[in-house]
Each structure stands twice: as structure tokens, then as C-alpha cells.
PQR file with spaces between the fields and no chain letter, atoms N, CA, C, O and H, PARSE charges and radii, in Angstrom:
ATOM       1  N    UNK     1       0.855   -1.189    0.000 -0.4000 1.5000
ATOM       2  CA   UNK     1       0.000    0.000    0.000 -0.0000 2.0000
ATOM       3  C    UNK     1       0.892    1.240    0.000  0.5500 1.7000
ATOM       4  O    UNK     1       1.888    1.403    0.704 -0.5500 1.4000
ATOM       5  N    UNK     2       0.359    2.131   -0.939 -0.4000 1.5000
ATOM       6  CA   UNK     2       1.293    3.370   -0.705 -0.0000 2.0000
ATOM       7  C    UNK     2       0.628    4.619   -0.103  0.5500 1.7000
ATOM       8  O    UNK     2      -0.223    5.306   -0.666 -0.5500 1.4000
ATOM       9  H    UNK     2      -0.451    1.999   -1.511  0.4000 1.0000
ATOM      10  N    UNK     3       1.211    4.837    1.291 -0.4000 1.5000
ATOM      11  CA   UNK     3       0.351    5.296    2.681 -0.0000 2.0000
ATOM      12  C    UNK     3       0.415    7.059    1.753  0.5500 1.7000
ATOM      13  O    UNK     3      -0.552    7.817    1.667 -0.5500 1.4000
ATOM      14  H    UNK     3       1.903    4.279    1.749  0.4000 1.0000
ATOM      15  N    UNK     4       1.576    7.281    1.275 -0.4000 1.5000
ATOM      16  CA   UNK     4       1.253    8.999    1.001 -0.0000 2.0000
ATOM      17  C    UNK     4      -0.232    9.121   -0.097  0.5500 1.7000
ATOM      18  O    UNK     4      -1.220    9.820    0.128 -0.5500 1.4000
ATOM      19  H    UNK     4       2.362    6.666    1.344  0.4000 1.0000
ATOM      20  N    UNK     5       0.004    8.185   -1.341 -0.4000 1.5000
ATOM      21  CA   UNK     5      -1.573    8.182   -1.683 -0.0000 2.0000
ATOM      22  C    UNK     5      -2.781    7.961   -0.855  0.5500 1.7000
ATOM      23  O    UNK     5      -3.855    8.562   -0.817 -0.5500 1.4000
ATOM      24  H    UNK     5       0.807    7.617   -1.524  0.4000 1.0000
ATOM      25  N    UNK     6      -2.321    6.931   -0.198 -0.4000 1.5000
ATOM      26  CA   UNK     6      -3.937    6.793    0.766 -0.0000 2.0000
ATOM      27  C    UNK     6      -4.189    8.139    1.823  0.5500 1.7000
ATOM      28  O    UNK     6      -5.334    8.511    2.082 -0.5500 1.4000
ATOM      29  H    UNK     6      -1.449    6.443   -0.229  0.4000 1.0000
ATOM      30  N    UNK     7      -2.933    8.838    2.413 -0.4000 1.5000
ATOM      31  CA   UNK     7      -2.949   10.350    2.946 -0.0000 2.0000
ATOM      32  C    UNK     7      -4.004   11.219    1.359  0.5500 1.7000
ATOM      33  O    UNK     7      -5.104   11.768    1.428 -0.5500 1.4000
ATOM      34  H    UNK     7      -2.004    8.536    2.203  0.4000 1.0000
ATOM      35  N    UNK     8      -3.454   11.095    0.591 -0.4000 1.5000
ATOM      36  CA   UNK     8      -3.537   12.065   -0.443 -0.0000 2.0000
ATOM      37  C    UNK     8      -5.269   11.858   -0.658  0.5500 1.7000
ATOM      38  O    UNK     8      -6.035   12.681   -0.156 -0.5500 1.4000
ATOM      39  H    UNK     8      -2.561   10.649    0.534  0.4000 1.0000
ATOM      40  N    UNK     9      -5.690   10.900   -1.303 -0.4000 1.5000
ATOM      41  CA   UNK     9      -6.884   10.036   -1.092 -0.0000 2.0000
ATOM      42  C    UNK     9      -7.469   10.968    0.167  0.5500 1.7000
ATOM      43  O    UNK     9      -7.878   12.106   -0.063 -0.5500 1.4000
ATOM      44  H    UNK     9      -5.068   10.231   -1.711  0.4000 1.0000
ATOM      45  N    UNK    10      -7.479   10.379    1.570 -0.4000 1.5000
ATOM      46  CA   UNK    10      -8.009   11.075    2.115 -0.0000 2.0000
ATOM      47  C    UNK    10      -8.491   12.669    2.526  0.5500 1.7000
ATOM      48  O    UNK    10      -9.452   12.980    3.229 -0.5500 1.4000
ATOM      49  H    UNK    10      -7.147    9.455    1.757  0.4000 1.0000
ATOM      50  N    UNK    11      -7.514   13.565    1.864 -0.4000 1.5000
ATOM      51  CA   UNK    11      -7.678   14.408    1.820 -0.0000 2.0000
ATOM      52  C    UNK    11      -8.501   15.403    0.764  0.5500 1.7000
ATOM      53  O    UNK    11      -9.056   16.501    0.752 -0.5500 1.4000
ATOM      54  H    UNK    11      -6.733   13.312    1.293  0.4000 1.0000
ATOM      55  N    UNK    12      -8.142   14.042   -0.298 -0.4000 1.5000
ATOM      56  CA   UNK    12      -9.078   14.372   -1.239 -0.0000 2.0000
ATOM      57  C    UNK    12     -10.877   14.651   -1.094  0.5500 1.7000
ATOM      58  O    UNK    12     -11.757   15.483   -1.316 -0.5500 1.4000
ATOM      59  H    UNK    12      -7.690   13.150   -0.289  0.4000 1.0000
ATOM      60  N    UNK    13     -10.548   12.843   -0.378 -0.4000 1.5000
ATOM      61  CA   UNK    13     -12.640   12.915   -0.146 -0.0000 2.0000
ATOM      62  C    UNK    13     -12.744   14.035    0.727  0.5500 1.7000
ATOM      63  O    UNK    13     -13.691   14.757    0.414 -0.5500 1.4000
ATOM      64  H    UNK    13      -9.833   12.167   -0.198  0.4000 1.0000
ATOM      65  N    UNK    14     -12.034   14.466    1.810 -0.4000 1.5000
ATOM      66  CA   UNK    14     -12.622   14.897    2.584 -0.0000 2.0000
ATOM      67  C    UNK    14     -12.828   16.338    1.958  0.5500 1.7000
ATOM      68  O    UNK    14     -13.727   17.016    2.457 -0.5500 1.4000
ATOM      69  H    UNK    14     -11.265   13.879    2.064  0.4000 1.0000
ATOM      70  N    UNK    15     -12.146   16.835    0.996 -0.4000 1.5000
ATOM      71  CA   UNK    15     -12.600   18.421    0.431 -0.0000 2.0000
ATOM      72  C    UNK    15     -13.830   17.908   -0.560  0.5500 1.7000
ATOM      73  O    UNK    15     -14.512   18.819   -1.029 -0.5500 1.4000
ATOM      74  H    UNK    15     -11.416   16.284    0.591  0.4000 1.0000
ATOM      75  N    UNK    16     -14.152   16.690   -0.893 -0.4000 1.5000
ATOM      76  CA   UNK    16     -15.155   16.669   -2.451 -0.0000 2.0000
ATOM      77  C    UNK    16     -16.350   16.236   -1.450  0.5500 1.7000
ATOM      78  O    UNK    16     -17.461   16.236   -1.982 -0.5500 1.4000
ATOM      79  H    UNK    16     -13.598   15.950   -0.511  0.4000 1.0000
ATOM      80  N    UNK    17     -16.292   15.799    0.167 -0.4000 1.5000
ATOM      81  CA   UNK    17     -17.680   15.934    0.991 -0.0000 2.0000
ATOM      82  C    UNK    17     -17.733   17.565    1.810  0.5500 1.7000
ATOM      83  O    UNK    17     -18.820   18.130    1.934 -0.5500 1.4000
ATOM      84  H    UNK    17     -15.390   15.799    0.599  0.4000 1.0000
ATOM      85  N    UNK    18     -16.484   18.185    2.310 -0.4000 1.5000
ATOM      86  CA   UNK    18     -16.749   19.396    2.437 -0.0000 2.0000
ATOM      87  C    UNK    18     -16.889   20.531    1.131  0.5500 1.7000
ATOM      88  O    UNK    18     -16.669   21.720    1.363 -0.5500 1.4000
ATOM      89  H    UNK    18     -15.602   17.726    2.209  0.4000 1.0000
ATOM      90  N    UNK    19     -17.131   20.239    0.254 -0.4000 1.5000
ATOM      91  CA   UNK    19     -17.220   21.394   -1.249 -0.0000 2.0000
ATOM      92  C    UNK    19     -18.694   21.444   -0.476  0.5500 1.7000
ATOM      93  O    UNK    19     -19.106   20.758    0.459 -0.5500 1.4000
ATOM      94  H    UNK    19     -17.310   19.273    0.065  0.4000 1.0000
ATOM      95  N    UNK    20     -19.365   22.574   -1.261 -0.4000 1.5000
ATOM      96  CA   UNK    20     -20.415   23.566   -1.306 -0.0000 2.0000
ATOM      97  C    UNK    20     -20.999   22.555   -2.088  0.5500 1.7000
ATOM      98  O    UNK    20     -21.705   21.665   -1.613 -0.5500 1.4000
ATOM      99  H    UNK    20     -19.031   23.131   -2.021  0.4000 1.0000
ATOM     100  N    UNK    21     -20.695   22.683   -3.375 -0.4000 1.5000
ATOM     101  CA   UNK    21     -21.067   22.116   -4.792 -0.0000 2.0000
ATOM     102  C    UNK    21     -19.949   20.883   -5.660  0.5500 1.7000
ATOM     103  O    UNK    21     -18.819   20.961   -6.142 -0.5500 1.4000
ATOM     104  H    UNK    21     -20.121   23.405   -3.760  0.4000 1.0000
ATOM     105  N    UNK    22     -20.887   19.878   -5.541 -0.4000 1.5000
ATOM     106  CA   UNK    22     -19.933   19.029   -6.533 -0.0000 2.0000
ATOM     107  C    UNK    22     -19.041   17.862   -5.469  0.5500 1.7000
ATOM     108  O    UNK    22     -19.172   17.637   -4.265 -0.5500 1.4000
ATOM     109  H    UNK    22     -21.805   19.814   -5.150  0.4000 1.0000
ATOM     110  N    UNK    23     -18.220   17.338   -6.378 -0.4000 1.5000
ATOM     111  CA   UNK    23     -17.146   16.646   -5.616 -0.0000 2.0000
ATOM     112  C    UNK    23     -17.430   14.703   -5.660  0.5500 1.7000
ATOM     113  O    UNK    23     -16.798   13.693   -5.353 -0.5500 1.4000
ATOM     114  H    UNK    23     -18.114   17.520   -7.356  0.4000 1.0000
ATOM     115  N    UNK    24     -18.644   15.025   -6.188 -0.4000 1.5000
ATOM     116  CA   UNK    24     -18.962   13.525   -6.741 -0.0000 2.0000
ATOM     117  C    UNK    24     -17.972   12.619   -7.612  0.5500 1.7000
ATOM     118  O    UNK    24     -17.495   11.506   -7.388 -0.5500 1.4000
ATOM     119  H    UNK    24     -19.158   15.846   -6.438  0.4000 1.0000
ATOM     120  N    UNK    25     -17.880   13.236   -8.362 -0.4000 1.5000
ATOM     121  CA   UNK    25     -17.127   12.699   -9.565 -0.0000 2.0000
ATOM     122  C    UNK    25     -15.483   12.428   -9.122  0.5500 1.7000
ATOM     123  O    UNK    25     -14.738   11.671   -9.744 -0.5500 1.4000
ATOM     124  H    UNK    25     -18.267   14.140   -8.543  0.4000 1.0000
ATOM     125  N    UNK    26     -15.097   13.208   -7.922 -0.4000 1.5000
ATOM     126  CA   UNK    26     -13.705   12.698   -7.262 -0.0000 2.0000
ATOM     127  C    UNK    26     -13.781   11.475   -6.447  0.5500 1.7000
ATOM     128  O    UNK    26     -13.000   10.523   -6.431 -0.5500 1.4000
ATOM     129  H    UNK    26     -15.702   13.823   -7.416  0.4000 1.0000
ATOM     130  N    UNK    27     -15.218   11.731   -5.551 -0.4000 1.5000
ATOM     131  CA   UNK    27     -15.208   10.632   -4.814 -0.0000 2.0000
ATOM     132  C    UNK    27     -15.539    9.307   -5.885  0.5500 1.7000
ATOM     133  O    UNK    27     -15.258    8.303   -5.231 -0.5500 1.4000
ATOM     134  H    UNK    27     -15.852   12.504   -5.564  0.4000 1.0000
ATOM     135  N    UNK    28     -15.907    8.989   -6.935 -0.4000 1.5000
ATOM     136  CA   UNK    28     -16.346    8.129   -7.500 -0.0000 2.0000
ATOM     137  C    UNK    28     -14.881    7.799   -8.057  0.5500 1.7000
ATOM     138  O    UNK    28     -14.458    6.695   -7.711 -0.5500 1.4000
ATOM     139  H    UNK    28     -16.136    9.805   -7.466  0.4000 1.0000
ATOM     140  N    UNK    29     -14.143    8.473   -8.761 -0.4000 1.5000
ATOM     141  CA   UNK    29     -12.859    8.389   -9.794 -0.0000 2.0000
ATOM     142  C    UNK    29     -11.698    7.188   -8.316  0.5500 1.7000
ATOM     143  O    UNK    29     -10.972    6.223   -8.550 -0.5500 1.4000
ATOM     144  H    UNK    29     -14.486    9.369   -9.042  0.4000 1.0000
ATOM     145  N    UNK    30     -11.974    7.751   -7.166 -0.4000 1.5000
ATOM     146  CA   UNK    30     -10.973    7.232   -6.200 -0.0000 2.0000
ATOM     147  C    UNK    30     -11.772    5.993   -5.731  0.5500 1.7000
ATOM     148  O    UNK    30     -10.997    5.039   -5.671 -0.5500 1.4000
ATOM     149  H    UNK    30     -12.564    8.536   -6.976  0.4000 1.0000
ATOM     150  N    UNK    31     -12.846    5.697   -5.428 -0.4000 1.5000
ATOM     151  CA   UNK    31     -13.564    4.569   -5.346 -0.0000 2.0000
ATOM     152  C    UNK    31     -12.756    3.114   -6.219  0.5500 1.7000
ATOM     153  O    UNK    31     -12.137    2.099   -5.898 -0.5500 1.4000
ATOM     154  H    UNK    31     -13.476    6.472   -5.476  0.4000 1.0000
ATOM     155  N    UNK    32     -13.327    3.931   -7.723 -0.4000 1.5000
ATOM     156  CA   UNK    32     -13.270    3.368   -8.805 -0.0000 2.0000
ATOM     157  C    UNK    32     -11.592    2.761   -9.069  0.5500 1.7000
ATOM     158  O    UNK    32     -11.209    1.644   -9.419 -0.5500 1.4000
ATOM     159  H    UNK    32     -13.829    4.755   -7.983  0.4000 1.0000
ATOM     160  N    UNK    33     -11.105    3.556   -8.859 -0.4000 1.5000
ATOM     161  CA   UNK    33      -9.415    3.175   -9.279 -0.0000 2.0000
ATOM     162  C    UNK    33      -8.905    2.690   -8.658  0.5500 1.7000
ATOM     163  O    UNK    33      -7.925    2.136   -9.158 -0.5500 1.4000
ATOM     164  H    UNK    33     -11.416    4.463   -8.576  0.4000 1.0000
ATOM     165  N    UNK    34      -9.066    2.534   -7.460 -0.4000 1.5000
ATOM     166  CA   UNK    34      -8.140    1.654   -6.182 -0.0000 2.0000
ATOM     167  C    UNK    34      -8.531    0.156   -5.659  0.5500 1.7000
ATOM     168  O    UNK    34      -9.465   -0.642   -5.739 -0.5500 1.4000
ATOM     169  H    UNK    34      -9.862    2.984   -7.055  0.4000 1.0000
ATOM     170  N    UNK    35      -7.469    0.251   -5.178 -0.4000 1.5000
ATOM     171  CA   UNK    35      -7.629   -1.643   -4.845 -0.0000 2.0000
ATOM     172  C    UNK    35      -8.284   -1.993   -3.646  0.5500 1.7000
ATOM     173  O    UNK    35      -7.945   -1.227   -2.744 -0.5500 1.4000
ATOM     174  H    UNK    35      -6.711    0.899   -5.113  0.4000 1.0000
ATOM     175  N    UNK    36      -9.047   -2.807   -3.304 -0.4000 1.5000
ATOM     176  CA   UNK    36      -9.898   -2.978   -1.879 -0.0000 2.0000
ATOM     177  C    UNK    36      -8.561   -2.628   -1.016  0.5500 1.7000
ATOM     178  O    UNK    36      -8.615   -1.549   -0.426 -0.5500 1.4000
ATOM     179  H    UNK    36      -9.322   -3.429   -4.037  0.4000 1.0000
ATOM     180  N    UNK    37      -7.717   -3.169   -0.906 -0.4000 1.5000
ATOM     181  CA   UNK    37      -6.488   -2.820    0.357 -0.0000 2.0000
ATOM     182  C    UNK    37      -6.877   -1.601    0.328  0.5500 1.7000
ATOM     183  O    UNK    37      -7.814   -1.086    0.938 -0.5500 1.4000
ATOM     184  H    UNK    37      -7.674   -4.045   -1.385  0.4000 1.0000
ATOM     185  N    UNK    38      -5.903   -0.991   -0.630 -0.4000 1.5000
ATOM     186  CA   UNK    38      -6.104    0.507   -0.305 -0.0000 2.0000
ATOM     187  C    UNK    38      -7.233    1.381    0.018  0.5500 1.7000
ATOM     188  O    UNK    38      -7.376    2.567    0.313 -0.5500 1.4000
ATOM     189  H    UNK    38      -5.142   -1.409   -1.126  0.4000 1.0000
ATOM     190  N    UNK    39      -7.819    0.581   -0.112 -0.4000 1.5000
ATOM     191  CA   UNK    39      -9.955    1.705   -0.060 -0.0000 2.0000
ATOM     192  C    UNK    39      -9.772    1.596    1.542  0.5500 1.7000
ATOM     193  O    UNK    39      -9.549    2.552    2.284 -0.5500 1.4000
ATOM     194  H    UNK    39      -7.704   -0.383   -0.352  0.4000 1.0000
ATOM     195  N    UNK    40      -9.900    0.358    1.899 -0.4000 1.5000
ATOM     196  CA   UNK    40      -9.639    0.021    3.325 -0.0000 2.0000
ATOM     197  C    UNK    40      -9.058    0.844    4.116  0.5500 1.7000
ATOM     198  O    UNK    40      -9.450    1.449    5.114 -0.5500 1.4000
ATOM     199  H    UNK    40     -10.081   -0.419    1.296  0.4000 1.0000
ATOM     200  N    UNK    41      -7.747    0.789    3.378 -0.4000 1.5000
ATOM     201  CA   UNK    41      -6.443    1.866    4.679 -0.0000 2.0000
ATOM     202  C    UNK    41      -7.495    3.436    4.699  0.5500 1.7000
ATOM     203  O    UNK    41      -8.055    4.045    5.610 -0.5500 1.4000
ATOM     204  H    UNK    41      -7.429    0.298    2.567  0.4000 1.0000
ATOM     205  N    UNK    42      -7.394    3.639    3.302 -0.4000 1.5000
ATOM     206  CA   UNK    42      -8.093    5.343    3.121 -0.0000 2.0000
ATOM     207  C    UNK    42      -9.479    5.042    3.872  0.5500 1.7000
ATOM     208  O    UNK    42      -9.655    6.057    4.547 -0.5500 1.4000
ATOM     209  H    UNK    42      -6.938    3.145    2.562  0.4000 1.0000
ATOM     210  N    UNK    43     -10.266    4.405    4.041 -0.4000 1.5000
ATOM     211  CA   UNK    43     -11.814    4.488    5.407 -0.0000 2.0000
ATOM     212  C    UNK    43     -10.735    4.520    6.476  0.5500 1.7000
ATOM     213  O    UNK    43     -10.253    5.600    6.819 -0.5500 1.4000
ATOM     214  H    UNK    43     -10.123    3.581    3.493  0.4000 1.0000
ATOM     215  N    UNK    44     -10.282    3.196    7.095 -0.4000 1.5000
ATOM     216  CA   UNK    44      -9.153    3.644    8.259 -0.0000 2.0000
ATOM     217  C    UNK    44      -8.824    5.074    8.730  0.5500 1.7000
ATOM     218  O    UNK    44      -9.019    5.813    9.694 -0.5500 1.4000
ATOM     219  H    UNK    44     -10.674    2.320    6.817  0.4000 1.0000
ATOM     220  N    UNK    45      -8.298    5.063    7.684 -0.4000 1.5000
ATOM     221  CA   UNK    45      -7.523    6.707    7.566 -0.0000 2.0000
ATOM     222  C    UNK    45      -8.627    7.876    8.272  0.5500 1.7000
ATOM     223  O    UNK    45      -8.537    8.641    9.232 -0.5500 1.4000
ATOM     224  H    UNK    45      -8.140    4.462    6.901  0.4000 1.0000
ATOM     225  N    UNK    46      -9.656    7.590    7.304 -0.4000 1.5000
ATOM     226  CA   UNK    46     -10.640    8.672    7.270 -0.0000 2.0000
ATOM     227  C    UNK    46     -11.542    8.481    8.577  0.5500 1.7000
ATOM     228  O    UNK    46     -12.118    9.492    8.976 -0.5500 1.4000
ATOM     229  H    UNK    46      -9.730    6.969    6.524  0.4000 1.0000
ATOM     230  N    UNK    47     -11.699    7.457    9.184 -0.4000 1.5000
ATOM     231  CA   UNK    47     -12.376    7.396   10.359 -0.0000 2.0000
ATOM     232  C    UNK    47     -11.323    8.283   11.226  0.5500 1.7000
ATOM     233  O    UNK    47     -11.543    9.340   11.816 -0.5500 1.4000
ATOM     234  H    UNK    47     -11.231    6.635    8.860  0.4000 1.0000
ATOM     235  N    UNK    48     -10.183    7.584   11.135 -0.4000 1.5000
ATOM     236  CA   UNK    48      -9.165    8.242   12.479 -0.0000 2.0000
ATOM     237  C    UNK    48      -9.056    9.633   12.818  0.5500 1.7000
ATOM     238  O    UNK    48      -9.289   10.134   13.919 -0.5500 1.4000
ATOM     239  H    UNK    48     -10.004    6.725   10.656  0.4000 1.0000
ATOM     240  N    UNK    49      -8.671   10.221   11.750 -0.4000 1.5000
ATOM     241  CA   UNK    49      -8.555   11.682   11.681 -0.0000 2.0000
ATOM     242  C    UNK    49      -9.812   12.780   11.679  0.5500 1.7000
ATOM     243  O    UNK    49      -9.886   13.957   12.033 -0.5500 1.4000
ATOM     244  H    UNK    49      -8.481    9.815   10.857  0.4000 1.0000
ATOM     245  N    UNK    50     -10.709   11.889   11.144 -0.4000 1.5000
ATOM     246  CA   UNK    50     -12.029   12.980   11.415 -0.0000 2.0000
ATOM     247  C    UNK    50     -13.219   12.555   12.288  0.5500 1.7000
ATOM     248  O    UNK    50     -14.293   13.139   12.435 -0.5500 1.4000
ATOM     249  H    UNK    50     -10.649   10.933   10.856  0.4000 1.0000
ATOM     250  N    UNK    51     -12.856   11.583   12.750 -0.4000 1.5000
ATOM     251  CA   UNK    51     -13.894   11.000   13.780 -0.0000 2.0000
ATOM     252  C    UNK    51     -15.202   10.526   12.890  0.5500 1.7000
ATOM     253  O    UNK    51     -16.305   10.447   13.430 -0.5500 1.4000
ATOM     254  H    UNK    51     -11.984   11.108   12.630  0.4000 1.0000
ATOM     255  N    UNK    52     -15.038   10.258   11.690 -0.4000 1.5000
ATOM     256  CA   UNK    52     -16.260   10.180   11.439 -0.0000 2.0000
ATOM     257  C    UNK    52     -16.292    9.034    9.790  0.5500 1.7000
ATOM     258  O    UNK    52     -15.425    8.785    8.952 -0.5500 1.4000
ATOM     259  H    UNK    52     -14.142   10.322   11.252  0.4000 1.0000
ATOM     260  N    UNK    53     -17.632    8.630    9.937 -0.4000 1.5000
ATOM     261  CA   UNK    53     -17.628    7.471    8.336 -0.0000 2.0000
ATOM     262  C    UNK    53     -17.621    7.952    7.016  0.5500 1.7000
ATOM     263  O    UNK    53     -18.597    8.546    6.558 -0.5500 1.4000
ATOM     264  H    UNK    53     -18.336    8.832   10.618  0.4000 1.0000
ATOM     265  N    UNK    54     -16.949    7.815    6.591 -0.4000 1.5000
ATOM     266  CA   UNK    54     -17.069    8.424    4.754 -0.0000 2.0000
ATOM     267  C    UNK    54     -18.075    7.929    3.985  0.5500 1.7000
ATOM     268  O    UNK    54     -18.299    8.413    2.876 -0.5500 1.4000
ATOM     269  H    UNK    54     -16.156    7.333    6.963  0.4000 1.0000
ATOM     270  N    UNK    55     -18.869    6.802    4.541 -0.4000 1.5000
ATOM     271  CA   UNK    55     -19.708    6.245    3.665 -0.0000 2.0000
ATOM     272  C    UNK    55     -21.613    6.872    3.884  0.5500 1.7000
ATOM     273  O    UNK    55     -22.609    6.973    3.168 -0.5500 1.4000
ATOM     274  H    UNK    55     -18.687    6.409    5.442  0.4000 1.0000
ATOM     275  N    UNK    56     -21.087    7.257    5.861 -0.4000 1.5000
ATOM     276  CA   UNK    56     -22.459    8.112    6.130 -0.0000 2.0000
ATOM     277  C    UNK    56     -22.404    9.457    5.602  0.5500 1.7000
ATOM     278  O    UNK    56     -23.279   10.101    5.022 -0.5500 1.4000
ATOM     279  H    UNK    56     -20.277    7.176    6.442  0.4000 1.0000
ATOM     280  N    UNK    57     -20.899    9.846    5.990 -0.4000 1.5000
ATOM     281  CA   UNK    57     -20.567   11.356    4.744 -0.0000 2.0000
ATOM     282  C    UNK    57     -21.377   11.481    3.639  0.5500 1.7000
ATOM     283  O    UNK    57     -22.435   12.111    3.649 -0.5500 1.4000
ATOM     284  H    UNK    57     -20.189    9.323    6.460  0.4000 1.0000
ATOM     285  N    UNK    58     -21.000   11.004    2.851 -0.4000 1.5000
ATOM     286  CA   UNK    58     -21.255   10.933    1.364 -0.0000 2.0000
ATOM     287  C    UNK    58     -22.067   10.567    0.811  0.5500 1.7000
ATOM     288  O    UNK    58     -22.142   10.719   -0.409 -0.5500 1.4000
ATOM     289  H    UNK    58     -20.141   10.492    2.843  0.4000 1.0000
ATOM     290  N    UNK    59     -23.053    9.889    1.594 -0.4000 1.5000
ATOM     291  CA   UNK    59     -24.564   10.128    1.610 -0.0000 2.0000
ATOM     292  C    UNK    59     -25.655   10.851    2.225  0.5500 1.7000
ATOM     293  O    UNK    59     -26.846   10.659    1.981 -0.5500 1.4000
ATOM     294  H    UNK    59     -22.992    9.765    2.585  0.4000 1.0000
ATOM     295  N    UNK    60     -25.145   11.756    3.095 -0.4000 1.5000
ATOM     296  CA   UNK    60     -25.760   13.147    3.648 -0.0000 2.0000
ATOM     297  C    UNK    60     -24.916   14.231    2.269  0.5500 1.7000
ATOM     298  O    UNK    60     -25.532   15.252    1.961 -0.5500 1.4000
ATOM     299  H    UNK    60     -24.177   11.912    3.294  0.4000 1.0000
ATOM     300  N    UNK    61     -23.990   14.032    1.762 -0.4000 1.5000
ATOM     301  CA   UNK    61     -23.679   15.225    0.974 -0.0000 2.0000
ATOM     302  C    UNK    61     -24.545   14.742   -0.464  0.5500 1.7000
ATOM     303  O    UNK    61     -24.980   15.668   -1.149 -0.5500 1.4000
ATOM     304  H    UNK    61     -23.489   13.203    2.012  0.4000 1.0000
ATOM     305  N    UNK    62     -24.789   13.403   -0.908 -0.4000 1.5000
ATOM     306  CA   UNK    62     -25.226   13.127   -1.883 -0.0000 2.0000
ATOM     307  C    UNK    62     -26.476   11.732   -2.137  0.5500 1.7000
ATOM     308  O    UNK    62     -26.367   10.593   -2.592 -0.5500 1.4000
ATOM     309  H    UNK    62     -24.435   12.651   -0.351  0.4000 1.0000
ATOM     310  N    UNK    63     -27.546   12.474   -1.620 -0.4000 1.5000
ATOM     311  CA   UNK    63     -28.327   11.734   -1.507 -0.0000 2.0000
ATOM     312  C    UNK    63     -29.001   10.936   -3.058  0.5500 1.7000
ATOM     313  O    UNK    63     -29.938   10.140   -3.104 -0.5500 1.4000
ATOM     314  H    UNK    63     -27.634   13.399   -1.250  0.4000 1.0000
ATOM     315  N    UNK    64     -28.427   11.299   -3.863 -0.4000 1.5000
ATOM     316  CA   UNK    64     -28.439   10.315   -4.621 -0.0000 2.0000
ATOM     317  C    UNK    64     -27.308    9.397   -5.081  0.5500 1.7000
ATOM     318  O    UNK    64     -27.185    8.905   -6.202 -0.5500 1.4000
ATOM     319  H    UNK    64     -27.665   11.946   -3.826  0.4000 1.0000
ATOM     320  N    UNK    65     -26.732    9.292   -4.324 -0.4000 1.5000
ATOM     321  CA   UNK    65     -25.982    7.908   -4.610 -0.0000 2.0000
ATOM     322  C    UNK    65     -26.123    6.805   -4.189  0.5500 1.7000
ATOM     323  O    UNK    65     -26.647    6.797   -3.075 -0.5500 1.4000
ATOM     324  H    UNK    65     -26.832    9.692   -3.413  0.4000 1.0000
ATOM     325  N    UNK    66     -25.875    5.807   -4.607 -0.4000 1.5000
ATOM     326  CA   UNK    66     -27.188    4.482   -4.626 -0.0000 2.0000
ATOM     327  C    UNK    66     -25.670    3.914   -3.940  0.5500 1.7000
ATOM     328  O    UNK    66     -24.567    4.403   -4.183 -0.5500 1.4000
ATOM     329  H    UNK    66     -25.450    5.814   -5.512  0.4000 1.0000
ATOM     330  N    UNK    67     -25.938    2.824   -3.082 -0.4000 1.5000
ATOM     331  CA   UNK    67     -25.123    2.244   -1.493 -0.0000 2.0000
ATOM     332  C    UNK    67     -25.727    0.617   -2.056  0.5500 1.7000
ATOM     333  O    UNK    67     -26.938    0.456   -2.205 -0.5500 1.4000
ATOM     334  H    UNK    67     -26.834    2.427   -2.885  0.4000 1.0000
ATOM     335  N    UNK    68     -24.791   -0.454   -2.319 -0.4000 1.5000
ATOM     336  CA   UNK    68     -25.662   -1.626   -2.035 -0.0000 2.0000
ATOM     337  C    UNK    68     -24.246   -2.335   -1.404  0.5500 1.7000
ATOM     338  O    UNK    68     -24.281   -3.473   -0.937 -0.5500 1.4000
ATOM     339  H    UNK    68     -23.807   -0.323   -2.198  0.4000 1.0000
């Protein structure tokens, strides 16, 4: 796993769930491209530092995105 991407990653989602407008299409592109390991470390990541779930995130910022 390469921890500065999964840093980078995280910092990413966390500006495309704090944007005003938009930010879908980042969180989807980083979803999409990475390997379960790494998705893993980056939730890890993202729980630790912000106290909080990226997956409840990102469905209060985008209630249409479909979760199965």
C-alpha cells in the first residue's frame, strides 16, 4: 500500500464531501481506481482523523448515490 496516496486520497474525499457544490465525480474516480487494500487503509484513515464514516458522509452530501 502506498500510505502517502492513501494520505492524499483522504484528503481528497474529505474536500469533495466538504465542497459547497460538486465533488462527486472525485469521490467516485478514487472509489473506482483503487484496490480494496487501499480503499480500506483510506476508510481507516478517514475514520481516524475525522472521527467520522465516509460512507455516512457521502450520503448526507449526496443523496443520490445508490449504497448496495
Amino acid at each position: 500500500i502506498d500510505y502517502k496516496l492513501v494520505d492524499e486520497d483522504v484528503d481528497d474525499l474529505r474536500k469533495a464531501i466538504k465542497s459547497e457544490k460538486g465533488g462527486e465525480s472525485l469521490m467516485i474516480k478514487i472509489v473506482v481506481q483503487r484496490s480494496d487494500s487501499h480503499l480500506r487503509a483510506v476508510l481507516r484513515e478517514y475514520e481516524h482523523l475525522y472521527r467520522s464514516n465516509f460512507a455516512r458522509d457521502s450520503l448526507k452530501k449526496s443523496g443520490n448515490l445508490v449504497v448496495s
